[in-house]
N, C-alpha and C positions, 0 to 999 in steps of 0.2 A: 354443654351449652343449653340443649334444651332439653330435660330426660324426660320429659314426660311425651316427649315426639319419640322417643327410642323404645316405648314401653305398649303404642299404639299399632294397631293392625294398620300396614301399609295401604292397605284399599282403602281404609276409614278415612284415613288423613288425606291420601290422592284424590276422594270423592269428595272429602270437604274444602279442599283446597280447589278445588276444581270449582265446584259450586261457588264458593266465596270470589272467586279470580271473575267468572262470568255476572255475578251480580253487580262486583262494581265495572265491570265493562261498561254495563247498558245504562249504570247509574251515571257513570262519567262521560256517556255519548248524550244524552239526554239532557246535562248539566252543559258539554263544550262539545259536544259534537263527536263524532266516528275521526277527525280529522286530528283531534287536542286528544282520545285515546291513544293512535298511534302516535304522537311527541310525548307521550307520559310513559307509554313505552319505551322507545327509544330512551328516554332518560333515566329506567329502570335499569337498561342495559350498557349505558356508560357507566351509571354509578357502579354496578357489579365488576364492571371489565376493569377501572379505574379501585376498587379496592383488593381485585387480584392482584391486578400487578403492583401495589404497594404493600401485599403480603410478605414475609419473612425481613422487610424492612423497616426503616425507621418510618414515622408519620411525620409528616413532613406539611409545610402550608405555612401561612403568613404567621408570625411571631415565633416561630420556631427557629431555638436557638441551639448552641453548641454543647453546652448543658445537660438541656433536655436529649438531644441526640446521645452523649454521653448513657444517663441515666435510662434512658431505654434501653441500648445496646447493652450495659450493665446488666440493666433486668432478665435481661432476654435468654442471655451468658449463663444468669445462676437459678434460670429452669431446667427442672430435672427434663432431659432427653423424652421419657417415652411423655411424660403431660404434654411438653410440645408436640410430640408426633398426637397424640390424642385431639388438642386443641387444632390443628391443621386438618387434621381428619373432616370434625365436625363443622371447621369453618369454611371450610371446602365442602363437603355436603351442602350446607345451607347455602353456601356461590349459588350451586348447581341449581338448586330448587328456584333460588332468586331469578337467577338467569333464565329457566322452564318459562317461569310465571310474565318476564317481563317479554320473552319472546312472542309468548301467546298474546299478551293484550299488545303488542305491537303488529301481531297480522291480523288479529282482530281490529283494532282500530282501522289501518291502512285496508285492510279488506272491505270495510263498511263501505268506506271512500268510496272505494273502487265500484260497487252493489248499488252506492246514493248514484253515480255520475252514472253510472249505464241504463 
């Protein structure tokens, strides 16, 4: 999915990742407030929860027909075994990271609240 993240020193990516998560914090507290970070949060972590649990399934949503259900299940059928386990792997990893990322600016955001009110 992504190789050039699998080829990187993990501290480099954690510390730039870390860096980048806390810039747009402050940039989107300053923009909507400590209050609209933690709801951009939170909606980090729906969309992440909400594309796990539609993993190893069909996608599914408005114009989604019996066809298309069809044709993915198809697809899905004549991938070789270990690329799926490869491709679950990697899109589970980046869940993970998503889900880190969207936790942090969601107690960050709710945290500010809390810091602005007291």
């Amino acid at each position: 999915m992504l190789k050039w993240l699998d080829e990187q020193d993990p501290g480099h990516v954690a510390a730039g990742a870390t860096a980048a998560v806390f810039a747009l914090v402050f940039f989107l507290a300053s923009v909507i407030g400590w209050f609209g970070v933690g709801l951009v949060g939170l909606a980090g972590l729906v969309l992440t929860h909400r594309i796990e649990l539609s993993e190893g399934g069909v996608a599914g949503g408005f114009g989604a027909t019996r066809d298309l259900y069809r044709k993915q299940l198809e697809e899905q059928a004549r991938e070789a075994p270990r690329k799926r386990a490869a491709d679950a792997g990697a899109r589970q990893r980046m869940l993970s990271i998503m889900k880190t990322i969207s936790l942090a600016v969601a107690a960050l955001g709710f945290g500010g609240v809390m810091l602005q009110w007291s």
